[in-house]
Every structure is written in structure tokens, then in C-alpha cells.
DRENMARKE-196285 format. One record per residue: x negated, y negated, z of N, C-alpha, C, O, CB in turn. Coordinates in steps of 0.1 Angstrom, whole numbers, padded with zeros to 4 digits, always signed. Atoms other than C-alpha are relative to their C-alpha. Glycine has a CB too. Layout:
BEGIN
XYZXYZXYZXYZXYZ
...
//
This chain:
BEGIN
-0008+0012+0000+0000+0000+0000-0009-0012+0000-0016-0016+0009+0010+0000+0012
+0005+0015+0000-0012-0032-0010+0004-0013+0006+0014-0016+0012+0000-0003-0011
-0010+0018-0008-0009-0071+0002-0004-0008-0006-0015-0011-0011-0004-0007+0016
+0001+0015+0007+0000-0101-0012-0012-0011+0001-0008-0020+0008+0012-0009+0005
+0006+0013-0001-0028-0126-0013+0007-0015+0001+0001-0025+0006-0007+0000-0010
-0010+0014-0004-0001-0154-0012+0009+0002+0009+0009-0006+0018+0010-0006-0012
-0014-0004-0014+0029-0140+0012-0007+0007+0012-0005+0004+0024+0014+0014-0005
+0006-0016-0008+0008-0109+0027+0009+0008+0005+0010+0014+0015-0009-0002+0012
-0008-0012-0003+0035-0089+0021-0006+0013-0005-0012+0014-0015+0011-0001-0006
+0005-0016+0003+0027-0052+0021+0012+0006-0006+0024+0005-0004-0005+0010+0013
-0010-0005+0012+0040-0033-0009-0008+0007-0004-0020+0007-0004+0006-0009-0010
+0009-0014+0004+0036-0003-0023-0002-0002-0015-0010+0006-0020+0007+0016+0002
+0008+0003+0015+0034-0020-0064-0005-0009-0001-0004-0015-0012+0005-0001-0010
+0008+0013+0006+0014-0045-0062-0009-0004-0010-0015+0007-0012-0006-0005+0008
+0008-0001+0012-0009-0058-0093-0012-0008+0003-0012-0015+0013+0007-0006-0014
+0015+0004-0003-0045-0069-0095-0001-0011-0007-0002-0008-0019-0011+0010-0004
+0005+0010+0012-0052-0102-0111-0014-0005+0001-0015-0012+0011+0008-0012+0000
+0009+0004-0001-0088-0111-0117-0003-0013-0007-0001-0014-0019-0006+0010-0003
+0006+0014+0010-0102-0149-0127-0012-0005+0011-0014-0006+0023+0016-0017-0003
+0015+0011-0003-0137-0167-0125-0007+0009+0008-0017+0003+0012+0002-0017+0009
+0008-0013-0004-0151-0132-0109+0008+0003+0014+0003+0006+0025-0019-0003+0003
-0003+0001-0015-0127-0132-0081+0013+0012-0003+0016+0013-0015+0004-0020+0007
-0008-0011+0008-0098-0102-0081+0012-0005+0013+0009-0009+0025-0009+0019-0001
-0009+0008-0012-0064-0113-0060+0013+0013-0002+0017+0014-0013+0006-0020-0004
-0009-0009+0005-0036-0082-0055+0016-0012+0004+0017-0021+0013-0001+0020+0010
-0017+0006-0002+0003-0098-0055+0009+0008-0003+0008+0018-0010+0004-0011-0009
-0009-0010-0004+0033-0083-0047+0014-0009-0011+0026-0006-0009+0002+0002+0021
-0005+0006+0011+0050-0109-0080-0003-0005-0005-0014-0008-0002+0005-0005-0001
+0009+0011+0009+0043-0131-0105+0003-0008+0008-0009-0011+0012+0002-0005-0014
-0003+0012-0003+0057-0157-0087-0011-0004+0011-0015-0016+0010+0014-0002+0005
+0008+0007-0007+0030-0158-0059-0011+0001-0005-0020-0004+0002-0001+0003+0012
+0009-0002+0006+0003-0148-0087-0003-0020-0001-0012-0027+0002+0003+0012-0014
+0003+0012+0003+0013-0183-0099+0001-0010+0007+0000-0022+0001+0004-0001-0008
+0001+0013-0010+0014-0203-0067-0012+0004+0003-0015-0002+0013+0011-0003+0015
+0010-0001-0005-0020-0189-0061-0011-0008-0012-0021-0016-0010-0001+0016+0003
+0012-0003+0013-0039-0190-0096+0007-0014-0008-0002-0021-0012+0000+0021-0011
-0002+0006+0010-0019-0215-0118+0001-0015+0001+0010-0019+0008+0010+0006-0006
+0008+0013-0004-0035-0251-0119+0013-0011+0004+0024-0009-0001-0011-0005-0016
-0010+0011-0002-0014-0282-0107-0003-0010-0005-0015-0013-0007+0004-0002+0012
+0004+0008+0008-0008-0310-0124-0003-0014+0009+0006-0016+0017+0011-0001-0011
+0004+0008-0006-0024-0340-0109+0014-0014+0006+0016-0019+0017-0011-0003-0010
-0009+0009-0003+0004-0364-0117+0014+0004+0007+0019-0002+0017+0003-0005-0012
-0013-0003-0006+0035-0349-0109+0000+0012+0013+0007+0011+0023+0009+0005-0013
-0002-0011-0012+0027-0317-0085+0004+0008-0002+0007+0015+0008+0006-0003+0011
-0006-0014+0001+0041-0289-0102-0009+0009-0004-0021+0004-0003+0011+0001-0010
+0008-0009+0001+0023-0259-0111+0005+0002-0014+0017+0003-0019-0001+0011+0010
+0001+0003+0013+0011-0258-0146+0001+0018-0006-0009+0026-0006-0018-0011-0003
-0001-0011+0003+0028-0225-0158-0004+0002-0017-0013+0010-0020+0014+0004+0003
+0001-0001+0013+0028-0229-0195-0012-0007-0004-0021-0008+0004+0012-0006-0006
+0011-0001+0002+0002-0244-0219-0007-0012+0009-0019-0010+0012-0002+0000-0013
+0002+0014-0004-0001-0281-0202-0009-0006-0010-0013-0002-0021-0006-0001+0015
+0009+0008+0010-0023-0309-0214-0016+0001+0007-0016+0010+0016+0007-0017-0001
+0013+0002-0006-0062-0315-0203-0005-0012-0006-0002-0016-0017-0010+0012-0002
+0012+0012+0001-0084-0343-0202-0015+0008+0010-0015+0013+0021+0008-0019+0009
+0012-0009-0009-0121-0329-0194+0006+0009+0013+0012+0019+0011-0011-0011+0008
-0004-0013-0005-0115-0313-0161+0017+0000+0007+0022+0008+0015-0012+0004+0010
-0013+0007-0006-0080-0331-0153+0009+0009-0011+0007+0010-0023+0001-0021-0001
-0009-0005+0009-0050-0311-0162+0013-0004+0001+0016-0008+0013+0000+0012-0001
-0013+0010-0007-0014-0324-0163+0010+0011-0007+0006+0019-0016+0003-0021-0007
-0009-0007+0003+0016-0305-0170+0009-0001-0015+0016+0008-0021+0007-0001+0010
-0006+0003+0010+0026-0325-0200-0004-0013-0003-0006-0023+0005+0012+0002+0002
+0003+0018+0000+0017-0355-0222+0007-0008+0008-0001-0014+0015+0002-0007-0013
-0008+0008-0006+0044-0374-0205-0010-0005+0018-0013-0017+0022+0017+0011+0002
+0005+0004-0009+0026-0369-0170-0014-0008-0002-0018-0018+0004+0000+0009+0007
+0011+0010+0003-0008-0377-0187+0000-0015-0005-0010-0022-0005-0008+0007-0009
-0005+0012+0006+0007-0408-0203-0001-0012+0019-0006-0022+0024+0023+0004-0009
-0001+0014-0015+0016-0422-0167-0011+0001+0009-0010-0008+0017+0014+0001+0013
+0010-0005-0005-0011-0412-0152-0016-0010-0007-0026-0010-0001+0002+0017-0004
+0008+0009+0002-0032-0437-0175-0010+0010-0014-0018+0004-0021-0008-0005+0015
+0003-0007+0010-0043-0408-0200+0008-0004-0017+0020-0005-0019+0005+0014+0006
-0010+0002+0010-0037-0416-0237-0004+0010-0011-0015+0015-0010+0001-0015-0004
+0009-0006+0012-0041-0397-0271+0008+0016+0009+0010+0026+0002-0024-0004+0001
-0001-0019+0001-0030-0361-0257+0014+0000-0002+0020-0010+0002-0004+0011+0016
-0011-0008+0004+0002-0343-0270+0002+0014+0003-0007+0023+0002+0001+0000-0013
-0007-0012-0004+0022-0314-0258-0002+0010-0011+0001+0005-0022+0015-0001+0003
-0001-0011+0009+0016-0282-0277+0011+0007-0005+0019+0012+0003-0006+0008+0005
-0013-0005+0011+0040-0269-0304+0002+0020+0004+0010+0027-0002-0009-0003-0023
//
């Protein structure tokens, strides 16, 4: 039986996700992606889909990089 790295619930399916050499088991996606999936500076949500970037600044969407003082980036098709 495994444990959540985000809840630390113990469960008997939990999955392995590995990034940047580091390996994390979760008992859903959903705490995979409150653990692992980047937030956006401006607004505070967690950047599920492709978002935008500026070097190492990432935002969830041109819109937030717009207010945010970012110009020139567009949302991916």
C-alpha cells in the first residue's frame, strides 16, 4: 500500500510520477497536480494545460501575462 505525497493517504493504487530526478507516488491526479503542476504568478491557479512562459516566469494564460506587464505572448491553439 502506498501514500499520497500530497494527502498521505494510504491506498492500495497509487501511481509513480517522476520529474527533474525526483519520483512522488499519488493516490489521484488531482494531488499529482497540486504537487507537480507550476502556478501562475499572476493569478494563483495551477497551470494544468499548456500556459504561457516568459524565461522562467509562467502564467496560465496570455491574459494573465498581459496584466502582469508581459507583452508579445499568445495562448496556444
Amino acid at each position: 500500500m502506498g501514500t499520497c505525497a500530497t494527502c498521505g493517504n494510504h491506498y492500495d493504487n497509487t501511481f509513480t510520477v517522476s520529474k527533474d530526478g525526483e519520483s512522488f507516488d499519488f493516490d489521484s491526479f488531482e494531488c499529482a497536480i497540486h504537487k507537480l503542476a507550476p502556478t501562475c504568478v499572476q493569478c494563483g491557479c495551477r497551470v494544468v494545460g499548456h500556459g504561457v512562459q516568459h524565461d522562467d516566469t509562467i502564467f496560465c494564460c496570455a491574459h494573465c501575462a498581459e496584466m502582469a506587464g508581459e507583452t508579445g505572448l499568445v495562448d496556444h491553439n
